[in-house]
The first five atom37 places (N, CA, C, CB, O) and aatype in JSON, in Angstrom:
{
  "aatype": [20, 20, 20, 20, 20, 20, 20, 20, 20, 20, 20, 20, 20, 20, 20, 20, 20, 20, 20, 20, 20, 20, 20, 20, 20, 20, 20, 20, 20, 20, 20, 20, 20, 20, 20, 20, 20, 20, 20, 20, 20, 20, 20, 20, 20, 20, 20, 20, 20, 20, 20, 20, 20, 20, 20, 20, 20, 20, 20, 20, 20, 20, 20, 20, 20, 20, 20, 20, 20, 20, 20, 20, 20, 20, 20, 20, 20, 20, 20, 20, 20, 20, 20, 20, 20, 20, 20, 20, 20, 20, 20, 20, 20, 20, 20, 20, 20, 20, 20, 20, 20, 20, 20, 20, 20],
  "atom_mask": [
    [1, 1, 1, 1, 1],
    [1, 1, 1, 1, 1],
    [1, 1, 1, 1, 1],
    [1, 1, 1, 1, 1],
    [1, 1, 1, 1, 1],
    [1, 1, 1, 1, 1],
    [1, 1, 1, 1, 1],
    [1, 1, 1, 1, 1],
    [1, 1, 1, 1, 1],
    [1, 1, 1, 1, 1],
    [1, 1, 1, 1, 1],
    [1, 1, 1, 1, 1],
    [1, 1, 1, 1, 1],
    [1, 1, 1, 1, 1],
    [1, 1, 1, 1, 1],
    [1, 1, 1, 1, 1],
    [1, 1, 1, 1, 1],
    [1, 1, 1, 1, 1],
    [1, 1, 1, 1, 1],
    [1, 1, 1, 1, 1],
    [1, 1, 1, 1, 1],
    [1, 1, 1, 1, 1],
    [1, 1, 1, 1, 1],
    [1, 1, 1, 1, 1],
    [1, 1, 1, 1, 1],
    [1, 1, 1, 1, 1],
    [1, 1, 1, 1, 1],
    [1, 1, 1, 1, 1],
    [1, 1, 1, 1, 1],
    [1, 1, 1, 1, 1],
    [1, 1, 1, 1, 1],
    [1, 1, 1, 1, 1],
    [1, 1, 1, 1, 1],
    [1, 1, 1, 1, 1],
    [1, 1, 1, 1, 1],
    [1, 1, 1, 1, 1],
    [1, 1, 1, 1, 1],
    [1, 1, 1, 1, 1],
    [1, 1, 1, 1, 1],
    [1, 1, 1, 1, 1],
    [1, 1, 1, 1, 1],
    [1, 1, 1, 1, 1],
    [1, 1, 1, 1, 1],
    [1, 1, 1, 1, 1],
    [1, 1, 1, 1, 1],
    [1, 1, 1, 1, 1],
    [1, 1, 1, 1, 1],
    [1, 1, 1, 1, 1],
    [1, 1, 1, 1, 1],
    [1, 1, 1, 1, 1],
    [1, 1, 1, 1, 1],
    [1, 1, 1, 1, 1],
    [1, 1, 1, 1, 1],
    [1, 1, 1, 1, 1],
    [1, 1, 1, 1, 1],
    [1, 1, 1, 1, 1],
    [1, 1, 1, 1, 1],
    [1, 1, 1, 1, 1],
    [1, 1, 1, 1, 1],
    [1, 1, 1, 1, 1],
    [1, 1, 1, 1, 1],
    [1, 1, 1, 1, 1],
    [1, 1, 1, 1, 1],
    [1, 1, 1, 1, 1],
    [1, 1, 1, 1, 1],
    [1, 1, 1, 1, 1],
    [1, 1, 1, 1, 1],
    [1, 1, 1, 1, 1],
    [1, 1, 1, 1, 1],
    [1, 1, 1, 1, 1],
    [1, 1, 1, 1, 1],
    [1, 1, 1, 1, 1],
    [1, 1, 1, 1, 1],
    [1, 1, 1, 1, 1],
    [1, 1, 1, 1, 1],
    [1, 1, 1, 1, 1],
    [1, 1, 1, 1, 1],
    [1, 1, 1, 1, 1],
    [1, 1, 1, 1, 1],
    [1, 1, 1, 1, 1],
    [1, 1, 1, 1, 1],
    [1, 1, 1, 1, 1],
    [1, 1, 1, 1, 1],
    [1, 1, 1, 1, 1],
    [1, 1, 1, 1, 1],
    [1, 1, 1, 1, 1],
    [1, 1, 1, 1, 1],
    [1, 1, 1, 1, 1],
    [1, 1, 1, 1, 1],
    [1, 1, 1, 1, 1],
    [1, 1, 1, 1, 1],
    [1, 1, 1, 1, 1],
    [1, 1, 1, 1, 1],
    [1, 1, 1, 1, 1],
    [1, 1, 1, 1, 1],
    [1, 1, 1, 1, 1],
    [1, 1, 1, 1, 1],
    [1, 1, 1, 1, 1],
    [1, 1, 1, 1, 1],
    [1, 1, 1, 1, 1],
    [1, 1, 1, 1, 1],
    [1, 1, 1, 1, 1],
    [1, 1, 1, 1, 1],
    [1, 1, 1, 1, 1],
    [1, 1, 1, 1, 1]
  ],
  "atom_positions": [
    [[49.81, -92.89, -89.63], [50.56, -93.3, -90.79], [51.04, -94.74, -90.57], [51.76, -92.34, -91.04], [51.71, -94.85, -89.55]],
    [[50.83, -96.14, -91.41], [51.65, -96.86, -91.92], [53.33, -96.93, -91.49], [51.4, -96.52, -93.12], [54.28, -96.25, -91.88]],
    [[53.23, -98.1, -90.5], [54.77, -97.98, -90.3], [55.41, -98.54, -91.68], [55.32, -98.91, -88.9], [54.95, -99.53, -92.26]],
    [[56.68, -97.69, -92.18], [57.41, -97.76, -93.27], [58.58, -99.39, -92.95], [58.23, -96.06, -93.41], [59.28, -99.45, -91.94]],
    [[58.55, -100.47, -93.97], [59.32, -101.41, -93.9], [60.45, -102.12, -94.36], [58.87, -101.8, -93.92], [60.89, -103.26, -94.17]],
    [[60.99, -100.56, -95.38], [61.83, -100.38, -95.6], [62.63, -98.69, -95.47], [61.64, -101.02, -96.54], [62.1, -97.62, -95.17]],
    [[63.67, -98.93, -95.74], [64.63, -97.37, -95.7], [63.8, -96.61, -96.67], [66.51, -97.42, -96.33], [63.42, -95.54, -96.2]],
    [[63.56, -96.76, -97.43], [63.03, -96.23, -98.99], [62.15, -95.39, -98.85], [62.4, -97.23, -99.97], [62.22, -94.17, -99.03]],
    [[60.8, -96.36, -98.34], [59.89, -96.49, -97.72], [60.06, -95.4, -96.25], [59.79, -97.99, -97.6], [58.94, -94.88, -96.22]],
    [[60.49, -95.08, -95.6], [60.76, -94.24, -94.5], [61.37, -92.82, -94.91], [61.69, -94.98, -93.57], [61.41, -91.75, -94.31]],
    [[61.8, -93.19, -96.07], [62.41, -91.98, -96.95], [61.29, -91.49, -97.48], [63.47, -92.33, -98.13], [61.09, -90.28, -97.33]],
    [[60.53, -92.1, -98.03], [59.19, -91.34, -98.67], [58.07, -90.82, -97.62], [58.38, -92.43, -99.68], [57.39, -89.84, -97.92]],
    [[57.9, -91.46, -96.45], [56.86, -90.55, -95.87], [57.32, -89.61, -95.21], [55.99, -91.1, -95.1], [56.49, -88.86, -94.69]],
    [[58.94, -89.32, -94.98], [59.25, -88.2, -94.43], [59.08, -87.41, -95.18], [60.27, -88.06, -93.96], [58.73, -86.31, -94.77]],
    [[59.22, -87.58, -96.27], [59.14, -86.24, -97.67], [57.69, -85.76, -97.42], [59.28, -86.94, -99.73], [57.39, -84.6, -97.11]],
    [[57.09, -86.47, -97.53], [55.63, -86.39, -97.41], [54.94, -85.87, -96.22], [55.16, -87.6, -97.58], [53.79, -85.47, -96.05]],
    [[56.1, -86.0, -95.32], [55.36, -85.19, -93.69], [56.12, -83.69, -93.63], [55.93, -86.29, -91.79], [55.72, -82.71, -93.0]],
    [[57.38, -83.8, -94.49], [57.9, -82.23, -94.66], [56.97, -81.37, -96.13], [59.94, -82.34, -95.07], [57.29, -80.29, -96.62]],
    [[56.3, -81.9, -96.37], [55.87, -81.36, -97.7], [54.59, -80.77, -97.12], [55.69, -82.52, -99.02], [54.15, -79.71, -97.57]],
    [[53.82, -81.6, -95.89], [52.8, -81.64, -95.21], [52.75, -81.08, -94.02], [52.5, -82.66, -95.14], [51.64, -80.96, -93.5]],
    [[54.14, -80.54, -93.19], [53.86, -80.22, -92.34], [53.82, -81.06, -90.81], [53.04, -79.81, -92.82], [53.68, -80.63, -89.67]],
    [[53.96, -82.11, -91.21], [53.96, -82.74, -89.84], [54.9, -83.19, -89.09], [53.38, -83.6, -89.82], [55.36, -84.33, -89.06]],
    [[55.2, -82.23, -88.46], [56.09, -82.36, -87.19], [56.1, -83.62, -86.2], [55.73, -81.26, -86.35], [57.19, -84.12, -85.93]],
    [[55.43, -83.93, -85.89], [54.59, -85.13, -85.25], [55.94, -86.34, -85.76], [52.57, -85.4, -86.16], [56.92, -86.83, -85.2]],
    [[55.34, -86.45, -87.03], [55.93, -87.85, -87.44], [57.49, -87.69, -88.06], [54.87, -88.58, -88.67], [58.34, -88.58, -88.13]],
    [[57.58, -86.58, -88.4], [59.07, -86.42, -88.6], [60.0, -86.69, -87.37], [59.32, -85.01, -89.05], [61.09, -87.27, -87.48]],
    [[59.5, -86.24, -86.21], [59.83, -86.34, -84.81], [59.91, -88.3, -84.04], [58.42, -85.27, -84.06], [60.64, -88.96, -83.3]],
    [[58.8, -88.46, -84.75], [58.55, -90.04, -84.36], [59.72, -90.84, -85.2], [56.81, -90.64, -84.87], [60.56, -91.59, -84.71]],
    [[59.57, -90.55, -86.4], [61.0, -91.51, -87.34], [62.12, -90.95, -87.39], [60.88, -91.79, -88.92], [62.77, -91.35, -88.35]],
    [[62.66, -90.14, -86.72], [64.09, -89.55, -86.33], [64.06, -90.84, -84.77], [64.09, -87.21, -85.88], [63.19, -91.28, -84.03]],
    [[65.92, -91.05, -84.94], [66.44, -91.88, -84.23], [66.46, -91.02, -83.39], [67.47, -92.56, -84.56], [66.54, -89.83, -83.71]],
    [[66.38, -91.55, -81.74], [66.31, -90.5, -80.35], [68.04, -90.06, -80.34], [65.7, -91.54, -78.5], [68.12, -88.96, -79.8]],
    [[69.46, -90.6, -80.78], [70.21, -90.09, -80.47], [70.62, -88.8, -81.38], [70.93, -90.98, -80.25], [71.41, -87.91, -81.08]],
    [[69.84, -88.94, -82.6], [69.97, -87.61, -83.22], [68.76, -86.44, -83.36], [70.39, -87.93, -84.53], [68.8, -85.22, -83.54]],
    [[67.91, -87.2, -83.21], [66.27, -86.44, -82.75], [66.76, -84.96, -82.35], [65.29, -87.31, -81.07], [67.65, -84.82, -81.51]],
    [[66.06, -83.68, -83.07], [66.13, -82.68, -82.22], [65.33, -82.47, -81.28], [66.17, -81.8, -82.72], [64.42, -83.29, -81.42]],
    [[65.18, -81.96, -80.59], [64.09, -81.7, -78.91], [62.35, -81.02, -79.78], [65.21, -79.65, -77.32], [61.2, -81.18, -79.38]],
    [[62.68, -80.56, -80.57], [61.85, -79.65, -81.12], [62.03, -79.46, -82.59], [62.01, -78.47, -80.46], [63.18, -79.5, -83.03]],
    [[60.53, -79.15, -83.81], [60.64, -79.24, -85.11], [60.15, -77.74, -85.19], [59.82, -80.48, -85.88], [58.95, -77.55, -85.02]],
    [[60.54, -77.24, -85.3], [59.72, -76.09, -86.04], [59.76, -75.66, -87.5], [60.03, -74.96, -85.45], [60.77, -75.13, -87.96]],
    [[58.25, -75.99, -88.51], [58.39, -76.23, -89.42], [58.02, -74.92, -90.05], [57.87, -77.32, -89.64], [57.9, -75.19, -91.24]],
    [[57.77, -73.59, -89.87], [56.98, -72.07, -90.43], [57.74, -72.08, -91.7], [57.26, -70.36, -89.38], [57.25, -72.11, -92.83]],
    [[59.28, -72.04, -91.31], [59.85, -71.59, -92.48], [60.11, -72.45, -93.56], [60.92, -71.05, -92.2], [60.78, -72.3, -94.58]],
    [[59.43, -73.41, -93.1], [59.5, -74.72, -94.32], [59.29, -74.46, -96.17], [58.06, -75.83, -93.85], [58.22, -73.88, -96.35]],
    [[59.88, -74.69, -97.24], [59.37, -74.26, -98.38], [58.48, -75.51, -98.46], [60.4, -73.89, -99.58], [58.22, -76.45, -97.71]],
    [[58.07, -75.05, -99.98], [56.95, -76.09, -100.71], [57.94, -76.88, -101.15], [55.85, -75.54, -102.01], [58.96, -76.72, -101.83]],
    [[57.44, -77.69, -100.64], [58.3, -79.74, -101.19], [57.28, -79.62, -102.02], [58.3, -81.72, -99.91], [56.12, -79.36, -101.69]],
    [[58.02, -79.95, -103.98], [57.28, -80.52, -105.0], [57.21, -81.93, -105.46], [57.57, -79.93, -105.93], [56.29, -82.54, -106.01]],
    [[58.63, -82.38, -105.05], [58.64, -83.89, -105.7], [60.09, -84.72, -105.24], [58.6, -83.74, -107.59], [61.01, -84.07, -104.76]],
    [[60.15, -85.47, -105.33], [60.98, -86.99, -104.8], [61.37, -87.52, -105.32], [60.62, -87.93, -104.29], [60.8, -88.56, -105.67]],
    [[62.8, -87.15, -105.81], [63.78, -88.42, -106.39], [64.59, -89.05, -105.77], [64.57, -88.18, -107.29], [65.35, -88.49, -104.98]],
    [[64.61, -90.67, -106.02], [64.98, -91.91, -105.24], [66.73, -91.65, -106.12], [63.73, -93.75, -105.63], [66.55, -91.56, -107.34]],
    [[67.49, -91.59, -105.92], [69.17, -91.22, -106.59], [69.41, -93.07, -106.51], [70.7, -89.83, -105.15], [69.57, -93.77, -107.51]],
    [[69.4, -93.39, -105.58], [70.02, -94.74, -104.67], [69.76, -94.78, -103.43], [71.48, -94.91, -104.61], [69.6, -93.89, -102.59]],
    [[69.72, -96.89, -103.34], [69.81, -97.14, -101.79], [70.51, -97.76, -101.62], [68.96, -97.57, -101.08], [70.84, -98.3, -102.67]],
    [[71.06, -98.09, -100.82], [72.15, -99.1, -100.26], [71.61, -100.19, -99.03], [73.44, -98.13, -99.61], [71.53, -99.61, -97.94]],
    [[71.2, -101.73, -98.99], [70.58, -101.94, -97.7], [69.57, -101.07, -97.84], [71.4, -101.71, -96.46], [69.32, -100.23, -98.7]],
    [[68.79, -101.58, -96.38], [67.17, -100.68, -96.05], [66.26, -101.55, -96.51], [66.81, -99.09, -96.9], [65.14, -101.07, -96.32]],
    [[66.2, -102.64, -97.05], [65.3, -104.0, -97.22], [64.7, -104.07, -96.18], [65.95, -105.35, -97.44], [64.92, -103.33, -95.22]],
    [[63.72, -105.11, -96.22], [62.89, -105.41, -95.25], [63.54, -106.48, -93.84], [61.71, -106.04, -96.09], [63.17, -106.62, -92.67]],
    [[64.6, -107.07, -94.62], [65.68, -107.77, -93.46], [67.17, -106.92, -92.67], [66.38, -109.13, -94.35], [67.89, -107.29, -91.75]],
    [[67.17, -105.63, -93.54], [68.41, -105.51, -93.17], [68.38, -104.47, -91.94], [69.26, -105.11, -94.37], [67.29, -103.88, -91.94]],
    [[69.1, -104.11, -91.03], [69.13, -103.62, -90.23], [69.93, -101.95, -89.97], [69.43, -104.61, -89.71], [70.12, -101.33, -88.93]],
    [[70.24, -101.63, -91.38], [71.11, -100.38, -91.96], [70.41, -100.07, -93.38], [72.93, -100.79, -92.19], [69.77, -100.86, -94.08]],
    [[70.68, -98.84, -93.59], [70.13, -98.76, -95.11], [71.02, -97.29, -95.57], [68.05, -98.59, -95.21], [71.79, -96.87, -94.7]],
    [[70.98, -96.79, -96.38], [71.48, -95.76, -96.82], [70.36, -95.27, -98.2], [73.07, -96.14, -97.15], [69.88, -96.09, -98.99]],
    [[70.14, -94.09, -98.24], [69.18, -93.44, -99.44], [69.71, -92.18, -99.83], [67.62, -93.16, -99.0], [69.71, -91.11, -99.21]],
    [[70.12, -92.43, -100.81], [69.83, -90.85, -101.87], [68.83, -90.62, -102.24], [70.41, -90.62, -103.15], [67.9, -91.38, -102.52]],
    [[68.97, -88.81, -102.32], [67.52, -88.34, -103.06], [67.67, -87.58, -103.43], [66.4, -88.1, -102.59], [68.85, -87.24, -103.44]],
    [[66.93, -86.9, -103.89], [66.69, -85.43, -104.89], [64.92, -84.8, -104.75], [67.01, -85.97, -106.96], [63.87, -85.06, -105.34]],
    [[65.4, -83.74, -103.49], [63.71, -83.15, -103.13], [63.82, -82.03, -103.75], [63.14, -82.83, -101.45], [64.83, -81.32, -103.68]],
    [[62.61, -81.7, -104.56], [62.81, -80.07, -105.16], [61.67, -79.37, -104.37], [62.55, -79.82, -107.1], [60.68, -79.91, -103.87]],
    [[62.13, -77.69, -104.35], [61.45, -77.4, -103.74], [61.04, -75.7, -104.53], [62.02, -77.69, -102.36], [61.77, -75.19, -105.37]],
    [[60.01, -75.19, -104.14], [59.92, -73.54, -104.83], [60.46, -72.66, -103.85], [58.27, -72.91, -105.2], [60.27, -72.48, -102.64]],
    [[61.31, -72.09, -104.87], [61.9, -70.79, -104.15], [61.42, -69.64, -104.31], [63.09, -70.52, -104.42], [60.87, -69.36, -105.38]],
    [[61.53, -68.61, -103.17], [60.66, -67.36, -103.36], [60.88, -66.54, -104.4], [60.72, -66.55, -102.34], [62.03, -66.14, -104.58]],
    [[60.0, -66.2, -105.14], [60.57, -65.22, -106.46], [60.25, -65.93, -107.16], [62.01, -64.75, -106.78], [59.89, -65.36, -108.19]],
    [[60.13, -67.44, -107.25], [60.24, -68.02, -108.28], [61.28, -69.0, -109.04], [60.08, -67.25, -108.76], [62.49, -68.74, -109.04]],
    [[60.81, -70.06, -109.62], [61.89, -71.31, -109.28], [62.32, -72.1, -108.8], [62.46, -71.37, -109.16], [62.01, -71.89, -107.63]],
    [[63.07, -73.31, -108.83], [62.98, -74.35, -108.14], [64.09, -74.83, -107.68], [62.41, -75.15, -108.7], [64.95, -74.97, -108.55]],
    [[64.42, -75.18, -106.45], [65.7, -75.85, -105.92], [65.74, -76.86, -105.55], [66.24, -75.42, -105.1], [64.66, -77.35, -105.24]],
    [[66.97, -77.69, -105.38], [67.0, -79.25, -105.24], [67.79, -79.02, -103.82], [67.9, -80.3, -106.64], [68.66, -78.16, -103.73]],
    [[67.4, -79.89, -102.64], [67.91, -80.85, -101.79], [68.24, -82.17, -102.41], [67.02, -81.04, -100.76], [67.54, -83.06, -102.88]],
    [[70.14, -81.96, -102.18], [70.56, -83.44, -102.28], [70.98, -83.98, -101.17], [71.57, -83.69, -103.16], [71.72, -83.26, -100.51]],
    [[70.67, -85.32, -100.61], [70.84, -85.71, -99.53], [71.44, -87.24, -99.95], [69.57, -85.51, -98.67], [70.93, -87.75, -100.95]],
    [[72.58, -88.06, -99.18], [72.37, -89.43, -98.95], [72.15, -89.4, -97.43], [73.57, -90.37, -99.46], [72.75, -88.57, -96.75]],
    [[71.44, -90.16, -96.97], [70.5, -90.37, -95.76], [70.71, -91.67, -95.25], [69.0, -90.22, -96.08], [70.35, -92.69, -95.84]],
    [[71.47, -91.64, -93.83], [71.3, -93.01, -93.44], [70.1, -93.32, -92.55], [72.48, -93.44, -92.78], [69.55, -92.32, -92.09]],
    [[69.63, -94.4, -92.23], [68.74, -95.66, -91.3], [69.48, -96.16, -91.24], [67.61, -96.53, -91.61], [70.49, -96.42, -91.9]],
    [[68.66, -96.63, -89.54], [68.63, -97.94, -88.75], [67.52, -98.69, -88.73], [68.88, -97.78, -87.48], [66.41, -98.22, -88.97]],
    [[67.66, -99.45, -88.54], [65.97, -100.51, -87.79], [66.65, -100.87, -86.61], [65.22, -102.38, -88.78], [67.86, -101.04, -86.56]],
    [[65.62, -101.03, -85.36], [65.83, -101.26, -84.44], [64.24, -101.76, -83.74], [66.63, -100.18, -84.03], [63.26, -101.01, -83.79]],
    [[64.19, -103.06, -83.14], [62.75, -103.39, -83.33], [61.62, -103.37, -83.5], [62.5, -103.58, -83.12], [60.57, -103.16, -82.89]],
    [[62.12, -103.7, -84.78], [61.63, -103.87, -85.97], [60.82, -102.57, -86.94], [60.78, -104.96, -85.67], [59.94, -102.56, -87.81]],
    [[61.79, -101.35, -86.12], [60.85, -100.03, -86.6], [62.45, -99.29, -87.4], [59.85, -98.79, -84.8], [63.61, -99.44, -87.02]],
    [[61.91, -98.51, -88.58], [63.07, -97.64, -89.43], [63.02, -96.43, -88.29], [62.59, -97.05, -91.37], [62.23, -96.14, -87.39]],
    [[64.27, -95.88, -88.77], [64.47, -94.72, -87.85], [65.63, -93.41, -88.78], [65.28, -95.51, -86.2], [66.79, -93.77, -89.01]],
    [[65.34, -92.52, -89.07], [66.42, -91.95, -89.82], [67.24, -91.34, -88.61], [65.93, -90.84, -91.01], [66.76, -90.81, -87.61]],
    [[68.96, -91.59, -89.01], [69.72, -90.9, -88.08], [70.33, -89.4, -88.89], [70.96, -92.02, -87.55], [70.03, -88.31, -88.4]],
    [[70.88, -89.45, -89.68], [71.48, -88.11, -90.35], [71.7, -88.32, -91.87], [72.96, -87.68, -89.67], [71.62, -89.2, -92.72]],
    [[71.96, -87.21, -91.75], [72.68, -87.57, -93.94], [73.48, -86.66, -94.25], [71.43, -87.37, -95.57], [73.92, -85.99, -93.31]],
    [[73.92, -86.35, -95.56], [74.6, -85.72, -95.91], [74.21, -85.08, -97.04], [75.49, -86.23, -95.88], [73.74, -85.61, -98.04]],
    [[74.47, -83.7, -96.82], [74.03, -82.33, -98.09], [75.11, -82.89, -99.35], [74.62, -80.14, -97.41], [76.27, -83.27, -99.28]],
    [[74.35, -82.77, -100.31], [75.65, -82.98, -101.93], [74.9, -82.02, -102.41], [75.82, -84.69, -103.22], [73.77, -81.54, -102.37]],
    [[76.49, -81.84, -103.13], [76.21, -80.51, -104.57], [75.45, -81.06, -105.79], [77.87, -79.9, -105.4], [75.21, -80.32, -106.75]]
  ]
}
């Protein structure tokens, strides 16, 4: 994968590696002080789609960024649920890194 060169941008291929399954790179763009040891993705639902809410910073110069989003996903039975997240980054040479975020109602 394309290293991501902005927050935004790092926000979208994670969606895209949880939608996909890849542990790998979710693991690689998590910051090492919040990194878990291990991904285990089985119980993962179906990621349908990606809304950008806001960013704050996460440019291609800045060294912090902040992202909202809105991931929907299918729920069993039927139907659809939203992950709301604002999500912070770092850059740290010269690579994005997500550290944590926060669940919203």
């Amino acid at each position: 994968m394309i290293e991501p060169v902005t927050a935004e941008a790092l926000m979208r291929s994670r969606f895209a590696a949880f939608r996909d399954g890849d542990a790998a790179w979710l693991l690689r763009t998590w910051h090492p002080t919040t990194r878990p040891a291990a991904l285990d993705l089985a119980g993962n639902p179906v990621w349908r789609g990606l809304q950008i809410v806001e960013t704050a910073g996460g440019a291609e110069g800045d060294d912090t960024g902040v992202v909202e989003f809105r991931a929907t996903y299918l729920i069993d039975g039927g139907g659809v649920g939203v992950l709301h997240e604002r999500s912070r980054f770092v850059r740290e040479d010269g690579r994005w890194f997500y550290v944590d975020g926060d669940v919203r109602d």
